[in-house]
N, C-alpha and C positions, 0 to 999 in steps of 0.2 A: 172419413171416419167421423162419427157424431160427437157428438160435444158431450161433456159429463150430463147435464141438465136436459138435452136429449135422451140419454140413455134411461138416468130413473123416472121419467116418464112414462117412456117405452116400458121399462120395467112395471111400473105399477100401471101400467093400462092392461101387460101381457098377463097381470096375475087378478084380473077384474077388481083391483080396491081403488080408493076415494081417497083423494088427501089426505081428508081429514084421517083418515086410519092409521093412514104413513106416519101423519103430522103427531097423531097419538102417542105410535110407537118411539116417536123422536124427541117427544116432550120438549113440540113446541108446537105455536101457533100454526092454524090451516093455511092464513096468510103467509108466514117465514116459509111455510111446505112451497105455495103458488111460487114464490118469488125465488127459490132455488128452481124447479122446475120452469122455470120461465127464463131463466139465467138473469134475474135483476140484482141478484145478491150470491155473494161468492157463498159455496160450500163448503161450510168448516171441515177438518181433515175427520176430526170424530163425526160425523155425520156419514161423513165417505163409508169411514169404517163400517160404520150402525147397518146400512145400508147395505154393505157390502156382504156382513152378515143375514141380516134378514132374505136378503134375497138367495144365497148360496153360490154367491159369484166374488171372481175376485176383487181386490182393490185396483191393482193391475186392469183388470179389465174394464171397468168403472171409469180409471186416470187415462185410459190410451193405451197404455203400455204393449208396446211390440212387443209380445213375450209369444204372441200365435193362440196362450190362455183364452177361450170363447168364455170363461165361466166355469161352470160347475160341470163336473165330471162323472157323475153320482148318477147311473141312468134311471135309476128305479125313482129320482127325484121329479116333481110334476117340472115340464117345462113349459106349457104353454097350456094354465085352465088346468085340469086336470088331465094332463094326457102327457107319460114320461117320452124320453127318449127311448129306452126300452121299449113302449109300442110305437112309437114310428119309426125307427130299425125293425120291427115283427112286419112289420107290414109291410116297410120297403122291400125286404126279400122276399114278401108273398107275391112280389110285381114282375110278371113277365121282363127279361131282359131288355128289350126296346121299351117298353116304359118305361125302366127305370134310367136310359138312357134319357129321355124324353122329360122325366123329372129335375135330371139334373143340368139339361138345357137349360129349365123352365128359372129354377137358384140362379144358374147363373146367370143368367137374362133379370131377373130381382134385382141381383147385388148390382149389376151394372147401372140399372135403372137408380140403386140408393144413392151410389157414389155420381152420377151424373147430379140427379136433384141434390143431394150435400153441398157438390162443385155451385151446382147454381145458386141455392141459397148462401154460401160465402160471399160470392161476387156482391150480390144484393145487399147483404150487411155492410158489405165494405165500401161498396156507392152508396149506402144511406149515411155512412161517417158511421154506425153502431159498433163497431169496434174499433176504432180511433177515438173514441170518446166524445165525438162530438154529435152533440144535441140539439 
């Protein structure tokens, strides 16, 4: 599972903005933006929130939380650039049945590949001492 400081990244790379636009809507520095998204500095809880708003996902889903919540449920909402879940469901069921078998090989072959690299990048933080604090 990714880290909070993973996620609004991902977040603001999946919706093309800039720090600084983040940093704007956050009224704070583009720096305090890099050093949340970098994980050097903890994420105040109103931030979570801000964030949590802005984007139309939950806080839950932002903190980890096992709830199975992906986010926002709203398909007419853009998910990725401009293009809702509502046309990638249209589309998906425009797909021959063995395709869409063949799609959902492909996800899960993705997800496996995230949670492998996830796996490895922990190990790595944890032999460099970066989450034990040491420097």
């Amino acid at each position: 599972m990714k880290e909070l400081h993973e996620l609004i990244r991902d977040l603001r790379e999946d919706h093309d903005l800039k720090q600084k636009q983040i940093a704007e809507y956050l009224n704070v520095s583009q720096q305090t933006y890099s050093n949340y998204e970098n994980g050097r500095r903890e994420i105040p809880v109103g931030v979570v929130a801000a964030l949590a708003e802005y984007y139309k996902v939950s806080t839950d889903y932002l903190l980890g939380a096992n709830t199975g919540y992906l986010g926002n449920t709203n398909l007419s909402n853009p998910y990725l650039d401009n293009i809702t879940m509502h046309d990638v469901m249209y589309d998906l069921q425009g797909l021959q049945r063995e395709n869409r078998k063949e799609l959902i090989k492909f996800v899960n072959y993705l997800k496996t590949t995230e949670r492998h690299e996830s796996a490895r990048s922990r190990r790595k933080e944890n032999r460099t001492g970066r989450k034990s604090g040491i420097e």
